[in-house]
C-alpha positions as YAML, in Angstrom:
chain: A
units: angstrom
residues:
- id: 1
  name: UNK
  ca: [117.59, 14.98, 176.18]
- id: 2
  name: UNK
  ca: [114.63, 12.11, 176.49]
- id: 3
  name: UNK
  ca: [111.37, 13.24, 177.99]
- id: 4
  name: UNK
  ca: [109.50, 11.56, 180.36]
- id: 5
  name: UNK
  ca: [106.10, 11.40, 179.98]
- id: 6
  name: UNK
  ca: [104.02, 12.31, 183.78]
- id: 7
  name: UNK
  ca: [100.89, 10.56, 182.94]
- id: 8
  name: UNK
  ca: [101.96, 7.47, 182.42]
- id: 9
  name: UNK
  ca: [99.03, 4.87, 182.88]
- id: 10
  name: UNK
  ca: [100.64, 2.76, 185.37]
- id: 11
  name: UNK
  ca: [103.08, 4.87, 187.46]
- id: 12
  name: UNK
  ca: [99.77, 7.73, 187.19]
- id: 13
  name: UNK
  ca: [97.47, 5.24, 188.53]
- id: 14
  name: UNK
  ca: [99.78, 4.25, 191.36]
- id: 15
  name: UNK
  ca: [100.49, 8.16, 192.34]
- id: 16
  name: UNK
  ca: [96.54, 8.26, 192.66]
- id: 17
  name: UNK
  ca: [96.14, 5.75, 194.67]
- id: 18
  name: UNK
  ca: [98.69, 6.68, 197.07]
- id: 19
  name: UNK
  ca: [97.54, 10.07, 196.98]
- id: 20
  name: UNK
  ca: [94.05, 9.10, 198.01]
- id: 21
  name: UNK
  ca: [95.20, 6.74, 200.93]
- id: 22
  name: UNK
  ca: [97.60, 9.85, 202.38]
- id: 23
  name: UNK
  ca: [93.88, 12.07, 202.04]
- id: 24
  name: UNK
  ca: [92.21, 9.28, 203.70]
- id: 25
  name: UNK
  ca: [95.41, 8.90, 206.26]
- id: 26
  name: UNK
  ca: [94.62, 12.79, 207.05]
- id: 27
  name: UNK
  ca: [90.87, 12.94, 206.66]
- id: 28
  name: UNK
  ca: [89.76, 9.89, 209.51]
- id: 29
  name: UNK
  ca: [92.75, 10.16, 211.21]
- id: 30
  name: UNK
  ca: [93.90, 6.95, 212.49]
- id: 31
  name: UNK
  ca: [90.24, 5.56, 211.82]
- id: 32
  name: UNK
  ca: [91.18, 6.30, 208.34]
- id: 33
  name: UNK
  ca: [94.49, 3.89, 208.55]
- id: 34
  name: UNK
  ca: [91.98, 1.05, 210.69]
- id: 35
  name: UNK
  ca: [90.33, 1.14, 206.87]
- id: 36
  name: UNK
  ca: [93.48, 0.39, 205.52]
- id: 37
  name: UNK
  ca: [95.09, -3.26, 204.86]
- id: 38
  name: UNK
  ca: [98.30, -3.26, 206.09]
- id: 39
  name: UNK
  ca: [99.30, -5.85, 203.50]
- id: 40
  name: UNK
  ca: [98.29, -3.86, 201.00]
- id: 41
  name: UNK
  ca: [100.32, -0.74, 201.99]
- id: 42
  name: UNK
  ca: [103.25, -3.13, 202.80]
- id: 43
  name: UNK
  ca: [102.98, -4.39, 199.00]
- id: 44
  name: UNK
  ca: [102.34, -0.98, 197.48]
- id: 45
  name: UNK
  ca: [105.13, -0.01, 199.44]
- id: 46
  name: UNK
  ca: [107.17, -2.81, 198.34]
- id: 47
  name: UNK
  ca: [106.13, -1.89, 194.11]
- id: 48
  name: UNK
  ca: [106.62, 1.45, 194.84]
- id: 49
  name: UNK
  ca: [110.34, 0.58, 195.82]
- id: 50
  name: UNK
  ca: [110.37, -1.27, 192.88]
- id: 51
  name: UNK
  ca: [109.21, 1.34, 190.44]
- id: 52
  name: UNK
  ca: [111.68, 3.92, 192.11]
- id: 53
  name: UNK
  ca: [114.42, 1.34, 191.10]
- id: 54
  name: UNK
  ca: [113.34, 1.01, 187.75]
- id: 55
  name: UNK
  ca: [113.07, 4.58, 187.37]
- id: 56
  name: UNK
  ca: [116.21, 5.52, 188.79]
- id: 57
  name: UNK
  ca: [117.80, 2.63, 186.68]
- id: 58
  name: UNK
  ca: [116.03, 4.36, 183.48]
- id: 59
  name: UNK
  ca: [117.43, 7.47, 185.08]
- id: 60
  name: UNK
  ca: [120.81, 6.37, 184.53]
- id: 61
  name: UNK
  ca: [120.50, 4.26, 181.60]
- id: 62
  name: UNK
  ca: [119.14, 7.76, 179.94]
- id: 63
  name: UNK
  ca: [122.01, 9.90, 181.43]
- id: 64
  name: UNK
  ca: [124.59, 7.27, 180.63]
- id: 65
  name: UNK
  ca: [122.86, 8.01, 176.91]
- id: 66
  name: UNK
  ca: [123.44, 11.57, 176.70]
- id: 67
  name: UNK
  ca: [126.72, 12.07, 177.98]
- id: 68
  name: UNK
  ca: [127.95, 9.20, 175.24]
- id: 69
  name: UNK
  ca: [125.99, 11.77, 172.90]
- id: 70
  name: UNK
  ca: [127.44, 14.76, 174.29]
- id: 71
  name: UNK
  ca: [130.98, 12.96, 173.78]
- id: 72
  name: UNK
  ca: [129.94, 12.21, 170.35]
- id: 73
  name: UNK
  ca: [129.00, 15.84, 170.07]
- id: 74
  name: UNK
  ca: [132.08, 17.07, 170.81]
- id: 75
  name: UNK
  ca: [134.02, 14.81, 168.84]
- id: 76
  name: UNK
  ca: [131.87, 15.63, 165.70]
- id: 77
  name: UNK
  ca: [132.52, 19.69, 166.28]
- id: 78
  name: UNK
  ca: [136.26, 18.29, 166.68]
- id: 79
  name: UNK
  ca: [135.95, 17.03, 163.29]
- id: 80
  name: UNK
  ca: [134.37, 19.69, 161.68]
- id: 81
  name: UNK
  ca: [136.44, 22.12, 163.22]
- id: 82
  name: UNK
  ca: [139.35, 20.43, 161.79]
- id: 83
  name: UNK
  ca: [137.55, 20.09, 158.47]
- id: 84
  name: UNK
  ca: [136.91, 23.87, 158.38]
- id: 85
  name: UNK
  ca: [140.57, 23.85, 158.73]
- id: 86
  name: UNK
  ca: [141.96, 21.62, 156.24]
- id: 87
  name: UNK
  ca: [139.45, 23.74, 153.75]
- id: 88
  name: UNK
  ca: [140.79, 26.94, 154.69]
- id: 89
  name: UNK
  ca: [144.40, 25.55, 153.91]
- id: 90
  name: UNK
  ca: [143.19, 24.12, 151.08]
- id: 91
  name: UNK
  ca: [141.51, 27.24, 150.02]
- id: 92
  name: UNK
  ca: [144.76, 29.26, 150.26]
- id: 93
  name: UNK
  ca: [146.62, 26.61, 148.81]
- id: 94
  name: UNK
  ca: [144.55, 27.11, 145.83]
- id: 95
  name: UNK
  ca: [144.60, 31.06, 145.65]
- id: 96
  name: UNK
  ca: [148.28, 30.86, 146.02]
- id: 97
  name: UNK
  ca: [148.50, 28.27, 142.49]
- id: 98
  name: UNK
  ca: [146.08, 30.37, 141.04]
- id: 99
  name: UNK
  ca: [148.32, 33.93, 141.64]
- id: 100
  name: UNK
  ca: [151.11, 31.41, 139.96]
- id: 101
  name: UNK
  ca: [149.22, 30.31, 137.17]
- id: 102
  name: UNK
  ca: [148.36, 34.11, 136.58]
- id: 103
  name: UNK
  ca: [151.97, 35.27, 136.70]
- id: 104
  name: UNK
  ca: [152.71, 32.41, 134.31]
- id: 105
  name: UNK
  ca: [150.08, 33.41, 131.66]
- id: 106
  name: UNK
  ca: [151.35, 36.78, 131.97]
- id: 107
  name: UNK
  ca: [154.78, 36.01, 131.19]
- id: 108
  name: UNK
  ca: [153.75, 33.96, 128.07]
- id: 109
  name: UNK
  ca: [151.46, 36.57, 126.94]
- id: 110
  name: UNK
  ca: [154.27, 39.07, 127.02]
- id: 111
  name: UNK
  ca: [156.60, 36.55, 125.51]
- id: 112
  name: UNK
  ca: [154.02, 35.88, 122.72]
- id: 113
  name: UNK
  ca: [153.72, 39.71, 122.25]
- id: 114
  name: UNK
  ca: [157.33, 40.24, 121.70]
- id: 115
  name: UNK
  ca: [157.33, 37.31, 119.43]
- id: 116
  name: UNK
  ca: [154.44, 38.77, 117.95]
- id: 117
  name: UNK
  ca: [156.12, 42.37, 117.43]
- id: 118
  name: UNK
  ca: [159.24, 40.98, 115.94]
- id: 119
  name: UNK
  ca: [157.61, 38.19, 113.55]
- id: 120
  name: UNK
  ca: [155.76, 41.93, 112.14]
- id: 121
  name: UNK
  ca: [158.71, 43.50, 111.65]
- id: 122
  name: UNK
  ca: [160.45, 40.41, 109.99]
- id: 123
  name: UNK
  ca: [157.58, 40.43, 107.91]
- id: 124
  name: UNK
  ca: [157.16, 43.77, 107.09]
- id: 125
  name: UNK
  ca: [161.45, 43.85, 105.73]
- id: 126
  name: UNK
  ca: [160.58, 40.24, 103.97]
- id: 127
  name: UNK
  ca: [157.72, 42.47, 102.58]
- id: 128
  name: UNK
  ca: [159.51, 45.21, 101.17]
- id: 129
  name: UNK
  ca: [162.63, 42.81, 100.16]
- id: 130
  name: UNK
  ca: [159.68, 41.06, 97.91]
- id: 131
  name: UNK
  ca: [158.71, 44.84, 96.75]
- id: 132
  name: UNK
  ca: [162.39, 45.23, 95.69]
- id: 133
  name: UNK
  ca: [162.51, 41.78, 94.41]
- id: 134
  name: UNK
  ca: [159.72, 42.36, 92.24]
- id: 135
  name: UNK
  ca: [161.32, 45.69, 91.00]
- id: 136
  name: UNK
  ca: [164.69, 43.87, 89.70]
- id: 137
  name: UNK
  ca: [162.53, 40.86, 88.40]
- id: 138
  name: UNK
  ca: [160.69, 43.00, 85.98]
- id: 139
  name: UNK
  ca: [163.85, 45.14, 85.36]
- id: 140
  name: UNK
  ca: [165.15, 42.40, 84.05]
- id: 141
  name: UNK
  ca: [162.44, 40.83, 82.38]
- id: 142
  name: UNK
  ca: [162.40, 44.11, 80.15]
- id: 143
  name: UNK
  ca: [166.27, 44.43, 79.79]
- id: 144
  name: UNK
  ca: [166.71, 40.41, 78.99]
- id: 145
  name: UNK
  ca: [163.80, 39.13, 78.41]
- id: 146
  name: UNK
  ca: [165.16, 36.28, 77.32]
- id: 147
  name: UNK
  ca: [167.93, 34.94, 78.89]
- id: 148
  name: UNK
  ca: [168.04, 31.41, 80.99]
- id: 149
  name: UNK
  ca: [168.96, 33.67, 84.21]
- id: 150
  name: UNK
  ca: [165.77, 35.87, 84.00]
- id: 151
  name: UNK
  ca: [163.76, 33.06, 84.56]
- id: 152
  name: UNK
  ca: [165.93, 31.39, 87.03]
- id: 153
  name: UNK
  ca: [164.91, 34.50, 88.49]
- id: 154
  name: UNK
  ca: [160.99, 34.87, 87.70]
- id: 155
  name: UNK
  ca: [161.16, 30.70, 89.04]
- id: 156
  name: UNK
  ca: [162.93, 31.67, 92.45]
- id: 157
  name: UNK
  ca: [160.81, 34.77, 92.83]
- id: 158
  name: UNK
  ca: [157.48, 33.14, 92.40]
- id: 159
  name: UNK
  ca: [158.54, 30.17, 94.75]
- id: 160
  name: UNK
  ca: [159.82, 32.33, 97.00]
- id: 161
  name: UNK
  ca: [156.33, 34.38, 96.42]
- id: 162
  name: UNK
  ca: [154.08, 31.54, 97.41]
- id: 163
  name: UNK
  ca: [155.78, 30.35, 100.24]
- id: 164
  name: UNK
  ca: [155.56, 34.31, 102.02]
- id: 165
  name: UNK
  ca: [151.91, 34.00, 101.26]
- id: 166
  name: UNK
  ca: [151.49, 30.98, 103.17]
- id: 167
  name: UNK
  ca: [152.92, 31.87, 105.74]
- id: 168
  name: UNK
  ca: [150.99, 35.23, 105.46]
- id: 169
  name: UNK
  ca: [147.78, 32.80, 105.77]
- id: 170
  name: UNK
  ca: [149.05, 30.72, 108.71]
- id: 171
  name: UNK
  ca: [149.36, 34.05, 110.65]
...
């Protein structure tokens, strides 16, 4: 809302005057109004008509203002209003992806625990397999000690050796 300021110079100089001719008007009586120029009052008159134009004009001009910015008001909490909304959907939206993504990491990390568990256990028997391996290796080292199969044997055993130790470090 636009103030409007009382004292203005001109229209507070005018009020004055006007103000002093109606204390005259009622002081002398009609002497009072004999001191008057009846040209003059005519004109003020006249300006005074004028100014109440201009004001009311201004008047207008100023309400015609505010109720555009009222409209614009409105539509602007519209807007937001809406905004808030599409956020909110958005927001829940979001939550419901995230509950999603949640279930779906819990599923893998159960997954990945019962590979985990059962990669152990095969590597536990491929443990003890190697234990027993190693038993008939050097059973047979001592009983043929020699012989071409014994270290077919040893050759296999060690190959087989390092590769279970790899994949002991890759775990």
């Amino acid at each position: 809302m636009r103030d409007v300021d009382i004292f203005d110079s001109i229209s507070f100089f005018r009020i004055y005057r006007n103000s002093r001719v109606i204390y005259q008007f009622f002081k002398y009586g009609a002497k009072g109004v004999s001191k008057i120029n009846p040209a003059i009052v005519f004109i003020d008159a006249a300006v005074a008509l004028g100014e109440l134009f201009i004001s009311y004009s201004n008047y207008r001009q100023i309400r015609e203002q505010n109720r555009q910015l009222e409209i614009e008001i409105n539509t602007l909490k519209k807007e937001l209003k809406n905004l808030k909304e599409i956020l909110r959907l958005k927001e829940e939206s979001f939550k419901y992806e995230l509950e999603k993504n949640i279930q779906l990491i819990e599923k893998e990390l159960r997954n990945n625990r019962q590979n985990y568990e059962f990669f152990l256990k095969l590597y536990e028997m491929a443990r003890n397999s190697f234990l027993n391996l190693k038993d008939m290796v050097e059973y047979f080292r001592k009983e043929y000690p020699y012989s071409k199969e014994t270290k077919k044997l040893e050759k296999m055993y060690y190959e087989t050796l390092n590769k279970y130790v790899e994949a002991t470090l890759k775990i």
